[in-house]
DRENDO-1510 file (C-alpha; in Angstrom, 1 decimal, always signed):
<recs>
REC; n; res; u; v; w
REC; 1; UNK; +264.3; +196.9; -164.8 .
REC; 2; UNK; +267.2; +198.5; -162.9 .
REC; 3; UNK; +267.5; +202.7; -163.3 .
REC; 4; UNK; +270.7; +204.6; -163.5 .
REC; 5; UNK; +271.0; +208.1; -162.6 .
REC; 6; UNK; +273.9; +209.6; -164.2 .
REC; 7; UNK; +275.0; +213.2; -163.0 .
REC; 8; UNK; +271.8; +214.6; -163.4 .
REC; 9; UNK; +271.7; +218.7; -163.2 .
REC; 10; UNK; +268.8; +220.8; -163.3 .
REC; 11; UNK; +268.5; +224.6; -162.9 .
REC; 12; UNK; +265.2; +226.4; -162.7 .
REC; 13; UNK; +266.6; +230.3; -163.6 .
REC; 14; UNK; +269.0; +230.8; -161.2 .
REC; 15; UNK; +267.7; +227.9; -159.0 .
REC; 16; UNK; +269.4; +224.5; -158.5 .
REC; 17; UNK; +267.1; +221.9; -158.4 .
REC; 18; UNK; +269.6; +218.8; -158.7 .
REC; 19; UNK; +273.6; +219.3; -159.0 .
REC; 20; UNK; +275.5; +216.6; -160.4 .
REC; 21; UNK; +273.3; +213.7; -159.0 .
REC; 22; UNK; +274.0; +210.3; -159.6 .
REC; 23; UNK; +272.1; +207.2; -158.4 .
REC; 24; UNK; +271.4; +203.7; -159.1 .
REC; 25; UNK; +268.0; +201.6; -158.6 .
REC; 26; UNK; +268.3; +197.8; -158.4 .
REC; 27; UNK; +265.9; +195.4; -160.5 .
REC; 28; UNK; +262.5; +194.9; -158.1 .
REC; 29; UNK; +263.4; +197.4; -155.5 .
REC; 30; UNK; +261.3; +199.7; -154.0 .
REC; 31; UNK; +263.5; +202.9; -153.2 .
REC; 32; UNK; +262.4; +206.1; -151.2 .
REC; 33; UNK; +263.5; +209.2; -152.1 .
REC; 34; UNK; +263.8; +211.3; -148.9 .
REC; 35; UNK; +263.8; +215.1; -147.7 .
REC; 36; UNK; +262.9; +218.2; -147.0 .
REC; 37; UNK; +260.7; +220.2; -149.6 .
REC; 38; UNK; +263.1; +222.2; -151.8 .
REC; 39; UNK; +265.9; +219.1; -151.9 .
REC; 40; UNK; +265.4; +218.0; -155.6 .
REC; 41; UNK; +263.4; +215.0; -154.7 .
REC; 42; UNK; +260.0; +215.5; -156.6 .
REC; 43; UNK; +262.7; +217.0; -159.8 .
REC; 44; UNK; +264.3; +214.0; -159.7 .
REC; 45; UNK; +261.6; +211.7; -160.0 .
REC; 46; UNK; +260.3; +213.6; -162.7 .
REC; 47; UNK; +263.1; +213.4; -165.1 .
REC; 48; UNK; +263.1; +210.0; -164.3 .
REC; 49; UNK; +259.7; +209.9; -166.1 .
REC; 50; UNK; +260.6; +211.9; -168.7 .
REC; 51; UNK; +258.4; +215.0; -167.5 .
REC; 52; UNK; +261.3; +216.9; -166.5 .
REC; 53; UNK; +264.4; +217.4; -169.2 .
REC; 54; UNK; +268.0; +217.1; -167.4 .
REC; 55; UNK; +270.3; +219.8; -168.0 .
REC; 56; UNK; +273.1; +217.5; -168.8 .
REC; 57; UNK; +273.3; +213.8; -167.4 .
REC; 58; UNK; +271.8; +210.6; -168.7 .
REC; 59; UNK; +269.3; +208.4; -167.5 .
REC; 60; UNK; +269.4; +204.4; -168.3 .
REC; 61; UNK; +266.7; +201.7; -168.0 .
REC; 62; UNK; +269.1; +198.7; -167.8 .
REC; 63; UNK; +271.5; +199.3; -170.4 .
REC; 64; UNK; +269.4; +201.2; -172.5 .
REC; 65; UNK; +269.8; +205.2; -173.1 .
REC; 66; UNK; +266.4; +206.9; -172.3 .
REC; 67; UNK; +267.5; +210.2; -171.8 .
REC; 68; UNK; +266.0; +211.6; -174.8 .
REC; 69; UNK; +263.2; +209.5; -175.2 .
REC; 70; UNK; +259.9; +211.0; -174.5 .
REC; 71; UNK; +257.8; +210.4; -171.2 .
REC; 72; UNK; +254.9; +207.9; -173.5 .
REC; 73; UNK; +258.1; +205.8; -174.9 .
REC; 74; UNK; +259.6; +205.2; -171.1 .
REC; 75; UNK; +257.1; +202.6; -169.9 .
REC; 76; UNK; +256.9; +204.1; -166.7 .
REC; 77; UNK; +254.0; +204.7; -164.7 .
REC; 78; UNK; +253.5; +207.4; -162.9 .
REC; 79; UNK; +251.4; +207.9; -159.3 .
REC; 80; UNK; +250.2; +211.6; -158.3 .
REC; 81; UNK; +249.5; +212.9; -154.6 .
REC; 82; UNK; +246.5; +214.2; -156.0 .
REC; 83; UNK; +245.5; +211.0; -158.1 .
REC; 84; UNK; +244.8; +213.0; -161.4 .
REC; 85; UNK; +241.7; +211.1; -161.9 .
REC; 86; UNK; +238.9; +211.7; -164.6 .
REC; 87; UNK; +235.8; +213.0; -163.0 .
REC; 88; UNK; +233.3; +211.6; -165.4 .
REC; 89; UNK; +234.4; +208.4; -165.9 .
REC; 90; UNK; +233.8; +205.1; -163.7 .
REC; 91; UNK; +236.8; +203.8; -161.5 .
REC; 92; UNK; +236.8; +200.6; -164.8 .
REC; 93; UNK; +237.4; +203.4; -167.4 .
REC; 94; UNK; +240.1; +205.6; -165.0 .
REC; 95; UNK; +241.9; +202.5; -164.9 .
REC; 96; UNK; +241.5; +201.0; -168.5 .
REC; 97; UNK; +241.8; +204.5; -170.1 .
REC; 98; UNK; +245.8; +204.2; -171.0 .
REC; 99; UNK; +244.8; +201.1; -172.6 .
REC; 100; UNK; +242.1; +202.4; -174.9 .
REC; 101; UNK; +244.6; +205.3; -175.8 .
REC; 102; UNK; +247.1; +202.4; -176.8 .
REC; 103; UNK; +243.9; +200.5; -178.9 .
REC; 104; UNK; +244.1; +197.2; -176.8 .
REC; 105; UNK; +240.9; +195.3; -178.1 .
REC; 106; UNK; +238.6; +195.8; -175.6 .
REC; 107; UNK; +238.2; +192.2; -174.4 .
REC; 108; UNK; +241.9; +192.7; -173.3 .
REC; 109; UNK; +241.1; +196.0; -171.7 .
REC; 110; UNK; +238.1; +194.7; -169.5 .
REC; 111; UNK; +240.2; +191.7; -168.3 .
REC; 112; UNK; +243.2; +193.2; -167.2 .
REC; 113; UNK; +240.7; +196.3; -165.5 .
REC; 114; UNK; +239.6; +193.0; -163.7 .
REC; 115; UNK; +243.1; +191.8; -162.7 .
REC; 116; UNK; +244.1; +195.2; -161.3 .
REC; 117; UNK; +240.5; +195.7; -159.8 .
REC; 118; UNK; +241.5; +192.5; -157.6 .
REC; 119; UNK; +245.0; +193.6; -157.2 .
REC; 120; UNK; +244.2; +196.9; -155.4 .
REC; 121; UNK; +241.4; +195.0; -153.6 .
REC; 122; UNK; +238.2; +197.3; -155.5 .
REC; 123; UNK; +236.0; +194.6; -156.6 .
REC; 124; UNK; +232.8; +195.6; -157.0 .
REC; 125; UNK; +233.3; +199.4; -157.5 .
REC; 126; UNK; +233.8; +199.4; -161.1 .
REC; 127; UNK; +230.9; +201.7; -161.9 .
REC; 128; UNK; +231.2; +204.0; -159.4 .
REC; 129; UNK; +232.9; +207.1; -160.0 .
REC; 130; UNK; +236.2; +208.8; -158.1 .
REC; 131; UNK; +233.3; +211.1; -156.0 .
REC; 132; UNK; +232.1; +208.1; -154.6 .
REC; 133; UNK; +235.0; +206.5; -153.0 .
REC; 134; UNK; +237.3; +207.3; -150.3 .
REC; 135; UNK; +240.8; +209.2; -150.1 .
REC; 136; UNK; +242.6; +205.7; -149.7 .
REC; 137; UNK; +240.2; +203.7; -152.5 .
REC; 138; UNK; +241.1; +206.9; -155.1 .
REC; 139; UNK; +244.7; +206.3; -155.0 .
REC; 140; UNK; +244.1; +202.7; -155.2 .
REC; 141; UNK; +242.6; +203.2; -158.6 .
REC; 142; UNK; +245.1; +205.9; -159.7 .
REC; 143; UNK; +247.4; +203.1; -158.6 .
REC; 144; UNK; +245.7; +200.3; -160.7 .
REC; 145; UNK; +245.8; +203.2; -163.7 .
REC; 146; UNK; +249.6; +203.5; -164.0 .
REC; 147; UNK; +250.3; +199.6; -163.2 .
REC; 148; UNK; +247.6; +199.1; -166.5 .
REC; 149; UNK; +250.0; +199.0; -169.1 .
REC; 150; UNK; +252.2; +197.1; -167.7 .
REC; 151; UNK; +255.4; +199.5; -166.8 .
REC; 152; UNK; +259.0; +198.6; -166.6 .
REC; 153; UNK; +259.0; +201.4; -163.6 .
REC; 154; UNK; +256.4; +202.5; -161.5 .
REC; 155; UNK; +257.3; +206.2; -160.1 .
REC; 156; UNK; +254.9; +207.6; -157.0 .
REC; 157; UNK; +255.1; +211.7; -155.7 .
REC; 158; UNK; +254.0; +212.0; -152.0 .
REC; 159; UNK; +251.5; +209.0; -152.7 .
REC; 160; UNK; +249.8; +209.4; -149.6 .
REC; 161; UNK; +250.3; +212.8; -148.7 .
REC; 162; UNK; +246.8; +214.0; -149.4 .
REC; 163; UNK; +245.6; +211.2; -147.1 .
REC; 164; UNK; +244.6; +211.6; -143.1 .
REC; 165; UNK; +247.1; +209.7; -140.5 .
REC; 166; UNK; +245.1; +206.6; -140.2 .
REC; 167; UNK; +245.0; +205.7; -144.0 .
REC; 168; UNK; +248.4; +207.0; -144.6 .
REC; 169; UNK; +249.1; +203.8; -142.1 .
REC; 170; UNK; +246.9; +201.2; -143.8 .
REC; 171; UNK; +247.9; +202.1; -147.6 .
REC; 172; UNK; +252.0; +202.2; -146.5 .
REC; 173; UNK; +251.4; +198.5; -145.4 .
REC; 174; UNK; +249.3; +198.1; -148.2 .
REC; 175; UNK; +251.5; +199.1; -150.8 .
REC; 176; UNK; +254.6; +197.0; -149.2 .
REC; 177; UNK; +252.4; +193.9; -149.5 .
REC; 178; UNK; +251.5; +194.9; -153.3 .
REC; 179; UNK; +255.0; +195.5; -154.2 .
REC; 180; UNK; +255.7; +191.7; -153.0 .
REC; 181; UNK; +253.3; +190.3; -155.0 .
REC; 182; UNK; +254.1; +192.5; -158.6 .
REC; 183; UNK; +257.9; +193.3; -157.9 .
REC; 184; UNK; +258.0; +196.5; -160.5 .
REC; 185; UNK; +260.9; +198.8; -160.0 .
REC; 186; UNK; +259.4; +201.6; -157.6 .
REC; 187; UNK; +260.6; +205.0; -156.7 .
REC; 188; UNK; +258.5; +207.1; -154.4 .
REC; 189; UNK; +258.9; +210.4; -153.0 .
REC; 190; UNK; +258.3; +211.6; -149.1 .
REC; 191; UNK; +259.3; +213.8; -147.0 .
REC; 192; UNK; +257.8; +211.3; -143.8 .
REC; 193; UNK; +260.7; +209.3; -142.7 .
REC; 194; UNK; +258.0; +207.2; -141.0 .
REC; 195; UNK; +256.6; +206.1; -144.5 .
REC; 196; UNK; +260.1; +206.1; -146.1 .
REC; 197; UNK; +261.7; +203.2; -143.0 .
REC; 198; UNK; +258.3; +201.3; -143.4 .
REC; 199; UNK; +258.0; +200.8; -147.1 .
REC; 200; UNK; +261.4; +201.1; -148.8 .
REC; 201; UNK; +264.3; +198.7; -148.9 .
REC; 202; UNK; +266.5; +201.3; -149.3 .
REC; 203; UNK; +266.2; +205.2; -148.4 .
REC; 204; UNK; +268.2; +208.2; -150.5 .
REC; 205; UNK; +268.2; +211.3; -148.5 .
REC; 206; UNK; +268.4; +214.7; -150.4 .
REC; 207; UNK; +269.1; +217.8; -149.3 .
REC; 208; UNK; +269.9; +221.0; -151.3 .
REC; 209; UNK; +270.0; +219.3; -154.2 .
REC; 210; UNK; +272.4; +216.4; -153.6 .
REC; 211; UNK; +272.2; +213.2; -152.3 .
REC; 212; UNK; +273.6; +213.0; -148.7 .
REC; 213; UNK; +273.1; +209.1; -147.9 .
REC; 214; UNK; +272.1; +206.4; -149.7 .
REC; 215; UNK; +270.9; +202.6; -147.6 .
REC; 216; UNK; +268.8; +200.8; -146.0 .
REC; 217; UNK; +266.2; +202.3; -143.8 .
REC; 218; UNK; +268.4; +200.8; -140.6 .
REC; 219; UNK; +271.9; +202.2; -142.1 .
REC; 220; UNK; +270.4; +205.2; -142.9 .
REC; 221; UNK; +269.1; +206.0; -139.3 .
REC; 222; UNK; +272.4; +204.0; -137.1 .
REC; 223; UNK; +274.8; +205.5; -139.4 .
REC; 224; UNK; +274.2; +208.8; -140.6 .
REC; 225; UNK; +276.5; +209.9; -142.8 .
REC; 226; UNK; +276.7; +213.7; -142.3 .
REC; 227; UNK; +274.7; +215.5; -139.7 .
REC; 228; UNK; +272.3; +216.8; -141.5 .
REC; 229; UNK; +270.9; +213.3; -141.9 .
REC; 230; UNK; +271.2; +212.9; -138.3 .
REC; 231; UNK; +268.6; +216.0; -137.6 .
REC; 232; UNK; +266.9; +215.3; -140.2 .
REC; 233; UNK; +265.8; +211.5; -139.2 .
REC; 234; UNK; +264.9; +212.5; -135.7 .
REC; 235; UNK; +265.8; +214.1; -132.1 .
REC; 236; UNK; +269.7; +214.1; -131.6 .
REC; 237; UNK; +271.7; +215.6; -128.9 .
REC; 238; UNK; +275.1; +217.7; -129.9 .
REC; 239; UNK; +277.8; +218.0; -127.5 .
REC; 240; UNK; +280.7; +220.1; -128.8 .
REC; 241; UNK; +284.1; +219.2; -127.7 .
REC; 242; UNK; +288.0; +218.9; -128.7 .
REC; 243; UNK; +290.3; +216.0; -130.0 .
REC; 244; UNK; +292.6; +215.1; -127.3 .
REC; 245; UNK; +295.3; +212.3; -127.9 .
REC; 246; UNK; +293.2; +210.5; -130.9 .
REC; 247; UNK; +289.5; +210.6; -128.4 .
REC; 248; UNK; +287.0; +213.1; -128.4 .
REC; 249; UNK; +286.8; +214.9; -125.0 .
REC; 250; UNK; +283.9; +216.6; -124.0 .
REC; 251; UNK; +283.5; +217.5; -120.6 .
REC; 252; UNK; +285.4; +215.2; -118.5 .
REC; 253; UNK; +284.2; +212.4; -120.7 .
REC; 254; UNK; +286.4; +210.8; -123.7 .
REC; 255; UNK; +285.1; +208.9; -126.6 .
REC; 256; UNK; +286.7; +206.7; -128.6 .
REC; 257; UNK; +286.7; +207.9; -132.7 .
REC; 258; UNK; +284.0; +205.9; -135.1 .
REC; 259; UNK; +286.4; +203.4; -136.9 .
REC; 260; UNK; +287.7; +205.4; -140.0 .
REC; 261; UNK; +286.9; +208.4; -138.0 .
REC; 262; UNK; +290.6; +210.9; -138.6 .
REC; 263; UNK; +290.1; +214.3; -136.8 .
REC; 264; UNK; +293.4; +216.3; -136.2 .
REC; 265; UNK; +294.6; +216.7; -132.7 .
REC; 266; UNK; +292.9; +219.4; -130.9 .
REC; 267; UNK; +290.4; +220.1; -133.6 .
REC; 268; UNK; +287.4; +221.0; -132.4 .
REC; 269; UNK; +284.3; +218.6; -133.4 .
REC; 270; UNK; +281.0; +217.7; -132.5 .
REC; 271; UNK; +279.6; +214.2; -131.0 .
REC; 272; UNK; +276.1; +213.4; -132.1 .
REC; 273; UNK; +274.0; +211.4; -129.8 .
REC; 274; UNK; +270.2; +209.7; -129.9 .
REC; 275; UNK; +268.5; +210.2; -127.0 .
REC; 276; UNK; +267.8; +206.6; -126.8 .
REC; 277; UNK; +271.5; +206.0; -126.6 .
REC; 278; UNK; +272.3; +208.3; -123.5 .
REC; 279; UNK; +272.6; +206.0; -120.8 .
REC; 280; UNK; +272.2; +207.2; -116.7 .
REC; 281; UNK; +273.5; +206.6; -113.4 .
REC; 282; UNK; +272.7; +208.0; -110.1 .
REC; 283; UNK; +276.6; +207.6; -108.8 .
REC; 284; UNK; +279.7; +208.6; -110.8 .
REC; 285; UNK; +281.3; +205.0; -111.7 .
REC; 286; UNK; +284.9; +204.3; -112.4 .
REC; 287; UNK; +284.8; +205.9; -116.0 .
REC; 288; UNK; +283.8; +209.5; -116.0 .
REC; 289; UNK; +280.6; +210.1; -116.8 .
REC; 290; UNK; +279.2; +213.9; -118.3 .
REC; 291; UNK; +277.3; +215.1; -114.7 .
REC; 292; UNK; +274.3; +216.1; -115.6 .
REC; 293; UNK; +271.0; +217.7; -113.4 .
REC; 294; UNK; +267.8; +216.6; -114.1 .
REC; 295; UNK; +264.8; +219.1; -115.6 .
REC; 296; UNK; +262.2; +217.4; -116.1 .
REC; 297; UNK; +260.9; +214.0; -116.1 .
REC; 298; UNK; +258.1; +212.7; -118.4 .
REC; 299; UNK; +257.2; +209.2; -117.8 .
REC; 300; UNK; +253.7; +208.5; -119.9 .
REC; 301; UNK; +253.8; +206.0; -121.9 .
REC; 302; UNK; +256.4; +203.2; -122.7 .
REC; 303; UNK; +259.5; +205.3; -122.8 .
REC; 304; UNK; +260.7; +207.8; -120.1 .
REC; 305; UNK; +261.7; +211.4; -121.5 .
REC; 306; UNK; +264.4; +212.7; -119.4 .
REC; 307; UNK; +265.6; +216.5; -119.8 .
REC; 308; UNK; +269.2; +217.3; -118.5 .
REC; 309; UNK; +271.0; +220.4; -118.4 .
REC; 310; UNK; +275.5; +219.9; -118.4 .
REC; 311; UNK; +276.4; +220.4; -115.1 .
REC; 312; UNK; +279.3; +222.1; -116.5 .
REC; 313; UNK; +278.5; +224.5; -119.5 .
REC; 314; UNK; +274.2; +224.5; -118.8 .
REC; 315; UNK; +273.6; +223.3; -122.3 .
REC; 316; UNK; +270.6; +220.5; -122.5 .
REC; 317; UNK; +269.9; +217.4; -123.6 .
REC; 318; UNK; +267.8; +214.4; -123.8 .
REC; 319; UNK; +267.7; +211.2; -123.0 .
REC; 320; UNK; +264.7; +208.3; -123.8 .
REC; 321; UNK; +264.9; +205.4; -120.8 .
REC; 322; UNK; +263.1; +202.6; -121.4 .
REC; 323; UNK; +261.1; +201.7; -117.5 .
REC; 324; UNK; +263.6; +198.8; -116.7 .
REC; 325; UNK; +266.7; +201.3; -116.4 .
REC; 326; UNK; +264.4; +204.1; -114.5 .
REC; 327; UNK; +264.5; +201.8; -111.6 .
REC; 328; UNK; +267.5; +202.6; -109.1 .
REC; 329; UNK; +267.5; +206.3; -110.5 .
REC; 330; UNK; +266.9; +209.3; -108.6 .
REC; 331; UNK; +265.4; +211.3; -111.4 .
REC; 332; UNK; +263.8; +214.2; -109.6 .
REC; 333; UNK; +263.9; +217.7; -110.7 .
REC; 334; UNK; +267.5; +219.4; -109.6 .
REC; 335; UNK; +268.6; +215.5; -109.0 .
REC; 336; UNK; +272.4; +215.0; -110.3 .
REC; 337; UNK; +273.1; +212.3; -112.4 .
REC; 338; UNK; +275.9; +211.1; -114.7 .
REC; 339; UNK; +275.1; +210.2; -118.2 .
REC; 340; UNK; +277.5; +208.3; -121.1 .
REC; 341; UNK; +277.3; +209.0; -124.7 .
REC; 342; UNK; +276.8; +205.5; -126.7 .
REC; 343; UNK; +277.2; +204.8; -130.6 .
REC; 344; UNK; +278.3; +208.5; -130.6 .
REC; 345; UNK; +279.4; +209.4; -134.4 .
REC; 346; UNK; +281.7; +212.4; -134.5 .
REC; 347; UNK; +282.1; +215.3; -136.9 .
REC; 348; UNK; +284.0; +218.1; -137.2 .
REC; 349; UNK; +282.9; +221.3; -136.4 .
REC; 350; UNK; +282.6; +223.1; -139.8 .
REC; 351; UNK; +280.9; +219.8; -141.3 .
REC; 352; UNK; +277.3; +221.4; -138.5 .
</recs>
């Protein structure tokens, strides 16, 4: 069942929780929804289940109008951070009880609590109750509870964020095997972008209310749209320059423009650069590169952390060499160096 988002708004008093959003969910895909706290995410997934009411907009499941449906006619189930379980009953009940509520006989009910028992790999803990199980085996029943009766969407908030690092890992590759097997429409809300890259097929970033981005995890992390999804998926250097003859100079150093890239000549803009992507060299090469002294050096692990300071303004930046291009480099402290800016994406100033 495919979900469309139509320009959702939602105000909380004088707050805006979601302006004018509009977004569309394919058939069996699992989508993140991505972002700080505060960026409409968690609002948007709940007027998606009906728990929320949109201040104008429409929702559709397929072709089919839901907006003013109520949250028990949406066939959506729904996945807490805090799994919302009933204390006194047994992990069989937690997960049957949406059933009972429905009257499904209850030779029905205690075969399909088998099914999903299997599916979220519980067997055997039927009679115990949610005090005797683990963080990551709780959420696997509140998991089995909402996928009970069968939804046409299955919505998660922060699934795993009550959960310590290690069983955050296990569930996230837990959860993309599950979502193989059952193929629901999922939505589910982070603000990791670990969790996000690892589980989705495709990642919406939110920020202040709005969508900034919309696509897979690895367009979403190459191609950043705006840079705020460029700081907010992980270290990036800035380097602030001028358009000069249709390239960005900075430094003595000129970039050619992204393709579809128009900035107006002498405009100032900024480049935006992983530190994986700055590239050194001991001795200044043909092309100019941005000289560059070295700061520090940190070289634990599999990737070498290089800190730089401009030679000619003093601002710094990093750069993330892998062993292989360390060799031939003189990367001591006070050391000079020449570094070039690769896969740069360029924006103008006001857009930082």
């Amino acid at each position: 069942m495919s979900i469309q988002v139509q320009n959702v708004s939602k105000r909380f008093g004088g707050f805006v929780a979601l302006d004018d959003v509009s977004l569309e969910v394919p058939d069996g895909s699992l989508l993140s929804l991505l972002g700080p706290s505060g960026s409409g995410k968690t609002t948007l997934l709940r007027i998606i289940a009906g728990l929320e009411v949109a201040d104008q907009g429409r929702i559709l499941h397929g072709t089919e109008d839901i907006t003013d449906h109520a949250a028990c006619d949406r066939q959506v189930g729904f996945v807490f951070q805090h799994y919302a379980l009933f204390r006194h009953m047994t992990v069989a009940e937690n997960v049957g009880y949406g059933l009972r509520v429905r009257g499904r006989p209850k030779s029905r009910i205690a075969e399909r609590v088998r099914e999903l028992l299997a599916l979220v790999r519980l067997e055997g803990l039927d009679d115990r109750y949610p005090s005797q199980l683990s963080g990551g085996q709780r959420q696997r029943v509140a998991l089995a509870r909402a996928l009970a009766a069968e939804p046409r969407v299955l919505l998660l908030d922060e699934p795993f964020g009550a959960l310590d690092a290690n069983v955050r890992h296990e569930l996230r590759e837990w959860l993309r095997r599950l979502h193989e097997e059952i193929h629901v429409t999922s939505i589910f809300v982070t603000h990791d972008q670990e969790e996000a890259f690892e589980v989705a097929d495709r990642v919406v970033v939110m920020n202040n209310a709005r969508i900034e981005q919309v696509g897979t995890p690895d367009e979403v992390y190459d191609q950043p749209a705006s840079p705020f999804v460029y700081h907010f998926l992980g270290k990036v250097n800035k380097f602030a320059g001028r358009i000069v003859r249709g390239r960005f100079r900075v430094g003595a150093t000129e970039l050619a423009l992204p393709s579809g890239t128009q900035l107006p000549e002498a405009s100032v803009a900024t480049a935006y650069v992983r530190p994986h992507e700055v590239k050194l060299q001991s001795d200044q090469p043909g092309s100019a590169g941005l000289g560059a002294v070295v700061r520090h050096v940190n070289s634990a692990g599999p990737v070498v952390h290089v800190s730089l300071e401009r030679s000619d303004d003093g601002s710094p930046f990093l750069a993330l060499l892998t062993k292989e291009e360390c060799r031939g480099l003189t990367l001591r402290p006070s050391s000079l160096v020449y570094a070039f800016l690769k896969n740069a994406r360029i924006f103008p100033e006001e857009a930082g």
